[in-house]
LUMDO-419431 format. One line per 5 residues: number of its first residue (from 1); their letters; for each residue x, y, z of N, C-alpha, C, O. Coordinates in steps of 0.05 Angstrom, whole numbers. Example, Ala and Ser with C-alpha at 12.3 -4.5 7.8 and 13.67 -1.06 7.14 Angstrom:
<rs>
1	AS	264:-114:156:246:-90:156:264:-66:156:285:-66:169 | 257:-45:142:273:-21:143:258:1:157:268:23:161
</rs>
This chain:
<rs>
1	XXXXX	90:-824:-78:95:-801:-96:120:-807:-112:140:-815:-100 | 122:-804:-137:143:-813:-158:159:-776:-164:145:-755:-164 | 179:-776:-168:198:-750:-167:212:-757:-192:226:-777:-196 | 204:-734:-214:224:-729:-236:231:-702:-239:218:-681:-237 | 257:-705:-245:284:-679:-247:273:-667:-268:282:-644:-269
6	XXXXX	259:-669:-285:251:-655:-307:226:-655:-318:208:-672:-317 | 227:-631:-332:192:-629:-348:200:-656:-366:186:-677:-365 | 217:-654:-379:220:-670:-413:220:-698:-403:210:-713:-420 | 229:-714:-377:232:-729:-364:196:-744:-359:190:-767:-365 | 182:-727:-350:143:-733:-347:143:-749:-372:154:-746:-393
11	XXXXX	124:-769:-361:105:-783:-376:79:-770:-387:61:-764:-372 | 76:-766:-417:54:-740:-425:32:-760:-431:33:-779:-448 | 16:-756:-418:-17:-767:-413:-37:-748:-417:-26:-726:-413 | -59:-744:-421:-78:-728:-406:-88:-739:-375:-75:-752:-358 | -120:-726:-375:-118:-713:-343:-105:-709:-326:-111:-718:-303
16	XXXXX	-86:-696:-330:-68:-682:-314:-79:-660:-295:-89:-640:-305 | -77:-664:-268:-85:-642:-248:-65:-626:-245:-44:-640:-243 | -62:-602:-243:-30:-590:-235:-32:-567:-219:-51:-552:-220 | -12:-563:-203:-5:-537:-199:25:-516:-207:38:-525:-226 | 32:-498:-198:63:-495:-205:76:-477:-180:63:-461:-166
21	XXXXX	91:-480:-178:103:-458:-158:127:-466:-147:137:-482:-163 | 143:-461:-124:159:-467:-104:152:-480:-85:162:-502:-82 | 134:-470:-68:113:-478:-53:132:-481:-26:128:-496:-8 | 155:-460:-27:167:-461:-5:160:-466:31:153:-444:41 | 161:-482:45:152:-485:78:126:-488:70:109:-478:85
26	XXXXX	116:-502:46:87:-517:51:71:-515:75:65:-534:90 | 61:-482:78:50:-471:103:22:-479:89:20:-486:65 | 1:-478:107:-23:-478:102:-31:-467:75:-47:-483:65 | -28:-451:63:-42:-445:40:-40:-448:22:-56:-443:4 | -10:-460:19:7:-489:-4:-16:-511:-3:-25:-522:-23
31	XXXXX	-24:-518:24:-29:-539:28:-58:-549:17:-65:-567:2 | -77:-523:33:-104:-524:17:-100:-527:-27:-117:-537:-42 | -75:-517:-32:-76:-516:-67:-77:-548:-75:-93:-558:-91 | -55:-564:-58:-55:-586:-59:-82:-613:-55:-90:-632:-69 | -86:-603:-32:-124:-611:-38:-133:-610:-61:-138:-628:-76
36	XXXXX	-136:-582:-63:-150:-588:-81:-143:-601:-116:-155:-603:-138 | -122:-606:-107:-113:-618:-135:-111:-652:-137:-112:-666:-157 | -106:-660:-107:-112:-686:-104:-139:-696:-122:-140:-706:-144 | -168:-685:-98:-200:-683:-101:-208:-680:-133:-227:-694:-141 | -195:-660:-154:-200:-658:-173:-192:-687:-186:-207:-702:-199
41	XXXXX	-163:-690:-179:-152:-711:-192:-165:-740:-191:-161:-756:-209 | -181:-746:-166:-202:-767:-161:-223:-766:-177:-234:-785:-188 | -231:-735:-178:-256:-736:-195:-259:-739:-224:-278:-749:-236 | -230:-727:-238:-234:-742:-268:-221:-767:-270:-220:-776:-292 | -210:-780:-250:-197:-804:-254:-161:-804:-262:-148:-824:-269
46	XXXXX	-148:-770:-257:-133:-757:-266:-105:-772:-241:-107:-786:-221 | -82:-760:-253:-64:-758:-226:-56:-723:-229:-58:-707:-247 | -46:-720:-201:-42:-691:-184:-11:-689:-187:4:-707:-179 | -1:-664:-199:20:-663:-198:36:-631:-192:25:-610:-196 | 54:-633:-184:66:-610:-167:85:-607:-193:100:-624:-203
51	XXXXX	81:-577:-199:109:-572:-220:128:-549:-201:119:-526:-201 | 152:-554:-186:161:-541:-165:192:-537:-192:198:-547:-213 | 206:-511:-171:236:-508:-184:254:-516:-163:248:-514:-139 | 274:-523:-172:304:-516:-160:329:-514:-179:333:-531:-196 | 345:-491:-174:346:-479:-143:312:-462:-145:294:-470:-161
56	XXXXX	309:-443:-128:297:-432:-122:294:-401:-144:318:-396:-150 | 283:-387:-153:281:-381:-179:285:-349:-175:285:-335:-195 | 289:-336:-146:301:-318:-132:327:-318:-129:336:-295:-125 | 345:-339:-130:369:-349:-142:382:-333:-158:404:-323:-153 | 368:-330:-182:373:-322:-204:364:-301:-214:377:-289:-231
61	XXXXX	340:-290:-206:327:-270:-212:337:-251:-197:347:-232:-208 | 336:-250:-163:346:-231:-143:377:-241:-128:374:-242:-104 | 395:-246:-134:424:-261:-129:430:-240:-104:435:-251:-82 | 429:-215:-104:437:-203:-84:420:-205:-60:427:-194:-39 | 395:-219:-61:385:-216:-35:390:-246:-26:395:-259:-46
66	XXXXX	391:-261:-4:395:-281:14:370:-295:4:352:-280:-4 | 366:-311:4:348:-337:-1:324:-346:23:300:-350:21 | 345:-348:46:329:-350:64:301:-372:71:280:-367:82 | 313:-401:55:290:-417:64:275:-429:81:284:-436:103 | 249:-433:72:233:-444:103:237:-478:92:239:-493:112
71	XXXXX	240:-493:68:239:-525:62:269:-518:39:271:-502:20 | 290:-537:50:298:-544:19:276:-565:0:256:-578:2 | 298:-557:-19:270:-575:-39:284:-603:-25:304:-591:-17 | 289:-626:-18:302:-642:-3:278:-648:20:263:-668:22 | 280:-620:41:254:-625:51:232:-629:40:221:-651:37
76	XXXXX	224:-605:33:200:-607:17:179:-635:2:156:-641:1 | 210:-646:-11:203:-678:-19:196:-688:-5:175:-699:-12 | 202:-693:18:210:-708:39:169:-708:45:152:-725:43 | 169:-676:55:144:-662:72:113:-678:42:94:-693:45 | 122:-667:22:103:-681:1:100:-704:1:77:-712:7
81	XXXXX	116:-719:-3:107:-758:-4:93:-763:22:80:-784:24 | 93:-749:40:70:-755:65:42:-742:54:24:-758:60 | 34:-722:43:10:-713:34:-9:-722:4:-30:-711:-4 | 9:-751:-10:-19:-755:-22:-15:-752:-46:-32:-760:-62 | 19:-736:-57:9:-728:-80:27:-748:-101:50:-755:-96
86	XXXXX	13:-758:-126:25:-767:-140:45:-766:-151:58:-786:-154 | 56:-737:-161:74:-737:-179:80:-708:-164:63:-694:-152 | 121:-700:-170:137:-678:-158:145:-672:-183:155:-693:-191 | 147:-654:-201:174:-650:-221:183:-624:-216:174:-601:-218 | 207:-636:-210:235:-608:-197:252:-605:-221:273:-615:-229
91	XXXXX	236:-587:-230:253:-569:-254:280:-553:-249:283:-535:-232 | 298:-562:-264:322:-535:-259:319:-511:-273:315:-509:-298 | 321:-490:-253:314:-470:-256:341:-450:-264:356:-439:-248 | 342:-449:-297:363:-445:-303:357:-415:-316:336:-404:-310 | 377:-398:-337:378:-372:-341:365:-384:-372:360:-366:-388
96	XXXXX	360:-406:-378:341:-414:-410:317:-408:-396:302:-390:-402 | 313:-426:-372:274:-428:-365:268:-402:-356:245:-395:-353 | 293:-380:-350:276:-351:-328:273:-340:-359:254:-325:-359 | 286:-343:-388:273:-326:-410:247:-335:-420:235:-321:-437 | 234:-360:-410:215:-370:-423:186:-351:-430:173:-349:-409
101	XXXXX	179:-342:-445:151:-322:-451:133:-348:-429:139:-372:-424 | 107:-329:-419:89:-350:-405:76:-358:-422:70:-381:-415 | 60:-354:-452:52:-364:-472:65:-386:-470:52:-406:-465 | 92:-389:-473:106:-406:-493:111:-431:-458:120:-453:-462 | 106:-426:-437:100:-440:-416:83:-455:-419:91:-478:-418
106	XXXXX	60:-452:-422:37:-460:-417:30:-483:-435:18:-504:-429 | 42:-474:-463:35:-489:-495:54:-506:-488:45:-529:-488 | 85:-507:-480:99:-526:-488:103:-537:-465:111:-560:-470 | 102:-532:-439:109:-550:-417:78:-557:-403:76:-579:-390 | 62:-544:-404:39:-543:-387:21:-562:-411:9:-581:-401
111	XXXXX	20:-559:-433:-2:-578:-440:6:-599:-459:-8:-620:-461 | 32:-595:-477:52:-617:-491:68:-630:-472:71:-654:-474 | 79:-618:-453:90:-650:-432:77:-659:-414:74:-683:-410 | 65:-637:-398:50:-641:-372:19:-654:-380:7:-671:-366 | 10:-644:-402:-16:-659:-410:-41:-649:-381:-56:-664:-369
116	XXXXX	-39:-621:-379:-56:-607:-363:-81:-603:-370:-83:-591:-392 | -104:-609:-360:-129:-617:-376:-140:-586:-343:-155:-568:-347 | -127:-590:-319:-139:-575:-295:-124:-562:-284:-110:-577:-270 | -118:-538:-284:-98:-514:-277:-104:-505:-244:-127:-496:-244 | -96:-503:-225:-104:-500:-202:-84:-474:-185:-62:-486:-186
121	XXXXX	-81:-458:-177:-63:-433:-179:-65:-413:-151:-87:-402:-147 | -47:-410:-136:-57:-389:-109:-59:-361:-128:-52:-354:-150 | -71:-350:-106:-92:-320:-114:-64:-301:-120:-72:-278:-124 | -36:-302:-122:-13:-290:-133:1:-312:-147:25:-313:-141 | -5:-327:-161:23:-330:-172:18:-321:-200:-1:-319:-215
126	XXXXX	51:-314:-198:58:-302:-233:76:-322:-245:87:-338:-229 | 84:-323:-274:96:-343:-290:110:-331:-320:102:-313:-333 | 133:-347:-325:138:-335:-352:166:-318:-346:178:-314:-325 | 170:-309:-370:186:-285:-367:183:-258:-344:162:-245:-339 | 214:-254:-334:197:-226:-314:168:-224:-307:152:-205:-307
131	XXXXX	166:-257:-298:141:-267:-281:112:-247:-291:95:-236:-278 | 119:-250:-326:97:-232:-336:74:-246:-340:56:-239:-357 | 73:-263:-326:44:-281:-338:22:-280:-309:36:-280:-289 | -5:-280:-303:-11:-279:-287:-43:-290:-298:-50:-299:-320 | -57:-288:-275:-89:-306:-276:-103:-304:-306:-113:-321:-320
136	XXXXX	-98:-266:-313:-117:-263:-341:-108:-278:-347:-120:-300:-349 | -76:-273:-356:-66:-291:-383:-81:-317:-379:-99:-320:-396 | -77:-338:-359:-93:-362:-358:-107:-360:-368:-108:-370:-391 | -129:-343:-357:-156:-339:-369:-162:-335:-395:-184:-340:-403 | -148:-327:-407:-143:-326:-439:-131:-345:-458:-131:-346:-482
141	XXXXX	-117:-366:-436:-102:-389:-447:-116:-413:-461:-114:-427:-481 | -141:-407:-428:-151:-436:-420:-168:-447:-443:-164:-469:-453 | -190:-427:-451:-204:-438:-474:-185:-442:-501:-197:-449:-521 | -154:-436:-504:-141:-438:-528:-129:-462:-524:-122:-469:-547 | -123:-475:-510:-113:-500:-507:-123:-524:-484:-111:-544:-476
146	XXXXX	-148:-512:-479:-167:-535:-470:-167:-549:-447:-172:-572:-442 | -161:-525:-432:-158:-534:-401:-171:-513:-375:-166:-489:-371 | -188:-529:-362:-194:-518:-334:-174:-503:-318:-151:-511:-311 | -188:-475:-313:-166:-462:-294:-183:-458:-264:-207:-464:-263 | -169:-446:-240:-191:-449:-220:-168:-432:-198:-146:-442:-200
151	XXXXX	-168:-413:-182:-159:-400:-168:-165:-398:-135:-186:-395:-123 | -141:-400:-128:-154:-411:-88:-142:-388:-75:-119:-381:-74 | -166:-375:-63:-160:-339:-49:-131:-353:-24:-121:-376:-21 | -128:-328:-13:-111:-338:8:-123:-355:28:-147:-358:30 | -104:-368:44:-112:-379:68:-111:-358:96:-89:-349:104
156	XXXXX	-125:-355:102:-121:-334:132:-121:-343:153:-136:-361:157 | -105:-335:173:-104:-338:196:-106:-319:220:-83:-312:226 | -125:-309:237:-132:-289:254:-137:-265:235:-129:-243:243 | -150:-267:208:-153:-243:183:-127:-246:171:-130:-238:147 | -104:-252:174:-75:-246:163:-77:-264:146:-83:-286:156
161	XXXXX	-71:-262:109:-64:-276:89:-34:-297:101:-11:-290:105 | -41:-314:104:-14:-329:101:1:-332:81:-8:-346:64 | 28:-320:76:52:-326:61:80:-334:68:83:-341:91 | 98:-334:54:122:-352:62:138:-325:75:153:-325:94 | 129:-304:58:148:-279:67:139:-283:100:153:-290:119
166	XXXXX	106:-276:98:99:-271:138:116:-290:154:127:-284:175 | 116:-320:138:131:-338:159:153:-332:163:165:-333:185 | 164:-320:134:201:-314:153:203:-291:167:222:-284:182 | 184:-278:162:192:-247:184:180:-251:211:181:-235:230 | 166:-281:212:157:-292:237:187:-299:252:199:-287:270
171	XXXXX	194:-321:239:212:-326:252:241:-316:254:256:-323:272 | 249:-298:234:272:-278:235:270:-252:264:285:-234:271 | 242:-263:275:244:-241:290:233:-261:324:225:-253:346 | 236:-286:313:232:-300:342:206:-319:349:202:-336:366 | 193:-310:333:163:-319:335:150:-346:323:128:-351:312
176	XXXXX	172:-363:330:162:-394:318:142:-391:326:133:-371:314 | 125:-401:341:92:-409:356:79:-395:331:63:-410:320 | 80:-372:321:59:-358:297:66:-379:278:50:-395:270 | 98:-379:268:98:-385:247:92:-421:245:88:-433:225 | 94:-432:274:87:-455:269:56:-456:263:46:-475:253
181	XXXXX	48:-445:267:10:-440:261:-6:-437:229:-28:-441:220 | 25:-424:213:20:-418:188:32:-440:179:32:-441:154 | 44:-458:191:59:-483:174:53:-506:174:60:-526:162 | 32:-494:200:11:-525:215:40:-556:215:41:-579:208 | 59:-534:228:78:-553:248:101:-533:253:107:-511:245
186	XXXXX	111:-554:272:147:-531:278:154:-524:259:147:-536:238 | 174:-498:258:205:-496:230:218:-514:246:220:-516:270 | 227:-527:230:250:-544:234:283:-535:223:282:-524:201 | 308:-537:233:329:-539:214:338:-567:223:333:-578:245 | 357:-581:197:360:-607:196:390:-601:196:395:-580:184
191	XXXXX	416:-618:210:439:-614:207:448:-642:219:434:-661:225 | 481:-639:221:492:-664:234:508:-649:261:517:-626:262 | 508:-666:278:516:-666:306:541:-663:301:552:-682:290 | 563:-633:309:595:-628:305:610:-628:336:598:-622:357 | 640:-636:333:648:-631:358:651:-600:366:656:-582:349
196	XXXXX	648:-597:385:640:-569:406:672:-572:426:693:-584:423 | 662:-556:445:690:-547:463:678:-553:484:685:-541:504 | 653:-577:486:640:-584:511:634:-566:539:630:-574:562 | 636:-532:528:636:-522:551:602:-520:570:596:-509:592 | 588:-533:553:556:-544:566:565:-556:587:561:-550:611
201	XXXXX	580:-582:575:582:-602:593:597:-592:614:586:-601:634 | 615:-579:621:621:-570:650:598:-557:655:592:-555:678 | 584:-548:640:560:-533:658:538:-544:681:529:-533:701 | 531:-575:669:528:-599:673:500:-598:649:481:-613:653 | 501:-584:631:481:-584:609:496:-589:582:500:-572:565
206	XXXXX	505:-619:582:517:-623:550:495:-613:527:470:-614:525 | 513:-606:515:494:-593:484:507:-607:456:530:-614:451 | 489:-608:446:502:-615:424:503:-595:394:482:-582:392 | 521:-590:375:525:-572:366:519:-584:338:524:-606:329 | 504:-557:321:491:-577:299:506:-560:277:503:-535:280
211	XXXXX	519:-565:262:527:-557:237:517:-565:216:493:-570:214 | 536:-569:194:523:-570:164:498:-570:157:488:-590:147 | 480:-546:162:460:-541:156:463:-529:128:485:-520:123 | 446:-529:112:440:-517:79:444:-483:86:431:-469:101 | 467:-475:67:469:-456:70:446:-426:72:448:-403:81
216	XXXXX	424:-441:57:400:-420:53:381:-431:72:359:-430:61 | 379:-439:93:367:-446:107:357:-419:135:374:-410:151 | 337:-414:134:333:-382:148:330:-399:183:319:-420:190 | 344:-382:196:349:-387:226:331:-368:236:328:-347:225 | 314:-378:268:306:-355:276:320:-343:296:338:-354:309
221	XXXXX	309:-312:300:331:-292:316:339:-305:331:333:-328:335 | 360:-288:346:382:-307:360:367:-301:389:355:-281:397 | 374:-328:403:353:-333:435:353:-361:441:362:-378:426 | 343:-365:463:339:-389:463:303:-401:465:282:-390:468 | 310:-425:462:286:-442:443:273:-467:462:290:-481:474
226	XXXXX	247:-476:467:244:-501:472:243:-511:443:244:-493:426 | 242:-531:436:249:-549:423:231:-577:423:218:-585:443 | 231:-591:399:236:-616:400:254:-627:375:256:-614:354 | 266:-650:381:296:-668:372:279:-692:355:259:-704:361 | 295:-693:332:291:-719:317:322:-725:313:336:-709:301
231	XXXXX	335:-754:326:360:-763:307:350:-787:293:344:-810:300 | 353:-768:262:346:-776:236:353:-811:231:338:-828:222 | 379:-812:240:389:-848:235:374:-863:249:384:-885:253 | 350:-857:261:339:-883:289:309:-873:290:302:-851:299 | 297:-887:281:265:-874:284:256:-879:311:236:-867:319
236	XXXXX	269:-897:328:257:-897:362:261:-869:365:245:-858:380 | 280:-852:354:299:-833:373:281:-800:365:296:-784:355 | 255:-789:369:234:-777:347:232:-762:378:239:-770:400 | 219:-734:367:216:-720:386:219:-713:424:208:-707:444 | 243:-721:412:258:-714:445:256:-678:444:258:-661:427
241	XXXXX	251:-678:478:243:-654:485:274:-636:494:294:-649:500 | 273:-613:492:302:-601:495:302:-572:490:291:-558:473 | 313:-568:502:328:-530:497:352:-516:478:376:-519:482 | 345:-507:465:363:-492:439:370:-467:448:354:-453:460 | 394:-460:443:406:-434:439:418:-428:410:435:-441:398
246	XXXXX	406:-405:401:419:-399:379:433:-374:376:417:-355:374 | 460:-368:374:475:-348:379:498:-347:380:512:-366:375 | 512:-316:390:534:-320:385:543:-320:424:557:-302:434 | 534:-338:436:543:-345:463:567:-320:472:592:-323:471 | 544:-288:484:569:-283:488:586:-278:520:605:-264:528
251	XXXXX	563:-303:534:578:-305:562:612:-317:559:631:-310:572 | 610:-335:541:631:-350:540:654:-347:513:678:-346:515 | 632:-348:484:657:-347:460:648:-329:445:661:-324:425 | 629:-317:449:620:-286:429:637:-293:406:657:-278:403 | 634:-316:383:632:-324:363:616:-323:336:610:-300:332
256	XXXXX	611:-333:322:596:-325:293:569:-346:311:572:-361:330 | 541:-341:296:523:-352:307:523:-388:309:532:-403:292 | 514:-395:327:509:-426:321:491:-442:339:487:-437:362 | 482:-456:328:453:-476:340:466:-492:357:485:-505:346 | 461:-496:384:462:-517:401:444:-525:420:435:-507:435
261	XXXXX	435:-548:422:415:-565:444:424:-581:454:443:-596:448 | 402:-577:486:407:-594:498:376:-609:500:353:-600:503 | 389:-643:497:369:-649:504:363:-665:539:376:-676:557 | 331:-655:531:323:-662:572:326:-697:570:334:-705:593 | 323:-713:558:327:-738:554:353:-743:547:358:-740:523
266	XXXXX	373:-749:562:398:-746:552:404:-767:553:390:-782:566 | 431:-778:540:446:-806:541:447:-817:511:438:-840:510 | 453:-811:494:453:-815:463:478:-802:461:486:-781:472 | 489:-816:443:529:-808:429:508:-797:402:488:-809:394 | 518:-773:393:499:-760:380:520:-739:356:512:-723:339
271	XXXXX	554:-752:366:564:-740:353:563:-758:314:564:-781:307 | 562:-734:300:563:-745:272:544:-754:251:546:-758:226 | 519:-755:278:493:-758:264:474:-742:257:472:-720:268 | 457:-750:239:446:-736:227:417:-726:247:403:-745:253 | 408:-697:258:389:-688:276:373:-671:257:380:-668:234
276	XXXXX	353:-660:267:328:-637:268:321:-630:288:318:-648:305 | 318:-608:293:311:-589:310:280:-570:304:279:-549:291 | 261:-581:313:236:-563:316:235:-544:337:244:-545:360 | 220:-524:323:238:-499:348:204:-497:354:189:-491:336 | 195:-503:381:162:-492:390:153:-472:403:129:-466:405
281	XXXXX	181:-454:415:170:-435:437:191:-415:436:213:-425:438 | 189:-388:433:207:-372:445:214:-380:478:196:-395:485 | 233:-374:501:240:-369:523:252:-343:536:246:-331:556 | 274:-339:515:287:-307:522:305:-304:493:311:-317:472 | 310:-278:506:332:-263:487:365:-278:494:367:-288:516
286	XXXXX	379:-279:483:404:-280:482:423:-257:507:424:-232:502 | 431:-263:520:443:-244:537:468:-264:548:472:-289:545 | 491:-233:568:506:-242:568:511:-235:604:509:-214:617 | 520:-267:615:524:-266:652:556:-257:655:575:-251:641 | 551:-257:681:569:-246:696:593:-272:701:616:-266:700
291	XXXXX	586:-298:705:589:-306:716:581:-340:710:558:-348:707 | 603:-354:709:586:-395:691:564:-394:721:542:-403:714 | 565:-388:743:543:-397:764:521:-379:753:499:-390:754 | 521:-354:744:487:-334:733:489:-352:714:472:-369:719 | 501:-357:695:487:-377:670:482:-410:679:464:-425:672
296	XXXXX	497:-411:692:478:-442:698:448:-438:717:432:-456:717 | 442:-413:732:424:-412:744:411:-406:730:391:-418:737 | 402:-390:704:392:-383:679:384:-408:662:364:-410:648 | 400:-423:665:397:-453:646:377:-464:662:355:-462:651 | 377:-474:682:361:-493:692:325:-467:695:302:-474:696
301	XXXXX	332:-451:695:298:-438:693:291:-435:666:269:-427:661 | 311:-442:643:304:-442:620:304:-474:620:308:-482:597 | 301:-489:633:294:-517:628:263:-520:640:245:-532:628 | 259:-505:668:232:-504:677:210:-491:652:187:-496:647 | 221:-479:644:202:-460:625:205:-485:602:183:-495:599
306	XXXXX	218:-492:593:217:-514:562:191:-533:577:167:-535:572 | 206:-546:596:190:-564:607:152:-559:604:135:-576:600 | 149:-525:608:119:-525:605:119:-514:586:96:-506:582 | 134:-507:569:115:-503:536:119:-526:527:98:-528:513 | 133:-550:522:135:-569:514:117:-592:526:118:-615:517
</rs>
C-alpha cells in the first residue's frame, strides 16, 4: 500500500475505486467497505483507494468535545497495509477543506484528482460543508460526472449496527471482549515503557509502566485487564500474556490514571521501549486494600483468572 499526504499529491488516472471517511478502529464495517472496494477494483482492472483525514475532522468541527480514538491515523496505516489496499491519502484536515461545498468535493477532488470512475460509501456517511452532502446528493452527482455509486447497509452484530461510537462506549465502560468483536481484534494502546517507583516489584509482580501514549487515544474504564504484550522493537517478543491495571492505584498512590502490566512471561529490560497492550478480558473493578498482603493476595487470583481468559 503506497501513502500520500495529499489529494493534489495522487496520481490522476481513471478507474479509480474509492471510498472516503476516517474509518476510525477499522471495526468490522470499515472493513466489509474495503472489500468491497478491493473486488470492484479487480473487476475493472482499477486500483482501491482510501481517502481518510488527519487530524480527525471532529478536531475542528467539535474542539470542545475529547476526540477519544480507537486507531491513530499512524495506526490505522499501520492496520491498512495488512488488508490489501492499494492506495491511503491522508488529507489535512484543515478550516479551507471543513468550508468545502460537497458539490465542489466531488467535481474537484473526487473526480479531477482522484479520477473516481466507483464511489463505494457506509449507509451514514455525510460530506462537504456542515457535512451537508449525503447519499441523494451522490445520487444526483453520479450520472453528472460519470461515476458508479453503491452503498453498504451496516454491519451487525447480535442485531446491533456496529459503529465507532458503540465501540467506545464499549470500552469506556469496560467491555473490551464486545468491543473486541466489533473490531474483529483487541483495542490496543501503543506507548513506551517509563520508569515507575517499582512498587510491583516489592510486591513480587514487577509492572511495567507505559506512558507516552497519543494524547487522544480513548482508555478503557479504570480496572484491571488480561491482556496481551507486543514489544514493538523485537518481533520474537509478540503476544506475551499479562495483566493490566488501569487507574488511579488507590491502595498505594491514588494518583492521576495510568496503564501498568505485568507480564506472566517475565525477564525482558523493557524500560524505554516501545510496547502495545491488547486489552482481552475484563477481571475486576479498581478497588482499594487494606493492606500490600490483601493486594498481593488479589494479584495472584487476578493472575489465575488472566491465565483462563487468556
Amino acid at each position: 500500500m503506497k501513502i500520500f499526504k495529499s489529494i493534489n499529491d495522487f496520481p490522476n488516472r481513471t478507474s479509480t475505486v474509492a471510498t472516503v471517511g476516517t474509518f476510525d478502529g477499522l471495526h468490522a464495517g470499515h472493513q466489509t467497505i474495503l472489500e468491497r472496494i478491493k473486488n470492484r477494483a479487480k473487476e475493472i482492472n482499477g486500483r482501491s483507494v482510501l481517502l481518510s483525514f488527519d487530524p480527525h475532522p471532529r478536531r475542528l468541527v467539535h474542539p470542545e468535545y475529547p476526540l477519544q480514538l480507537l486507531t491513530t491515523i499512524d495506526e490505522r496505516s499501520e492496520l491498512l497495509s495488512k488488508m490489501g489496499l492499494d492506495y491511503l491519502i491522508v488529507q489535512n484536515f484543515n478550516e479551507d477543506f471543513a468550508k468545502i461545498e460537497s458539490i465542489d468535493f466531488v467535481r474537484n477532488f473526487l473526480i479531477e484528482k482522484i479520477g473516481v470512475k466507483h464511489l463505494v460509501i457506509g449507509h451514514d456517511h455525510r460530506f462537504g460543508k456542515n457535512r451537508e452532502g449525503s447519499f441523494k446528493n451522490l445520487e444526483e452527482y453520479a450520472p453528472v460526472y460519470g461515476f458508479d455509486l453503491e452503498e453498504i447497509s451496516a454491519v451487525q452484530i447480535e442485531e446491533n449496527n456496529i459503529s465507532s461510537t458503540q465501540i467506545r462506549k464499549a470500552i469506556t465502560s469496560g467491555n473490551v471482549k464486545a468491543a473486541s468483536y466489533a473490531l474483529t481484534r483487541p483495542h490496543f494502546i501503543s506507548g513506551k515503557v517509563i520508569q515507575g517507583k517499582k512498587i510491583g516489584r516489592g510486591l513480587g509482580f514487577p509492572t511495567a509502566n507505559v506512558g507516552e501514549v497519543h494524547p487522544d487515544k480513548i482508555f478503557p474504564a479504570e480496572g484491571v485487564y488480561s491482556v496481551r504484550i507486543d514489544i514493538l522493537d523485537d518481533p520474537t517478543l509478540r503476544q506475551i500474556m499479562g495483566v493490566a491495571n488501569y487507574g488511579k492505584r488507590p491502595s498505594i498512590a491514588n494518583e492521576k490514571p495510568l496503564l501498568e502490566v505485568h507480564l506472566l512471561q517475565g525477564g525482558q529490560d523493557l524500560y524505554d521501549r516501545p510496547i502495545r497492550v491488547h486489552f482481552i478480558d475484563r477481571i475486576r473493578d479498581e478497588k482499594k486494600f487494606n493492606s500490600k498482603d490483601d493486594l498481593r493476595s488479589q494479584i495472584i487470583k487476578d493472575v489465575e483468572i488472566a491465565k483462563s481468559q487468556l
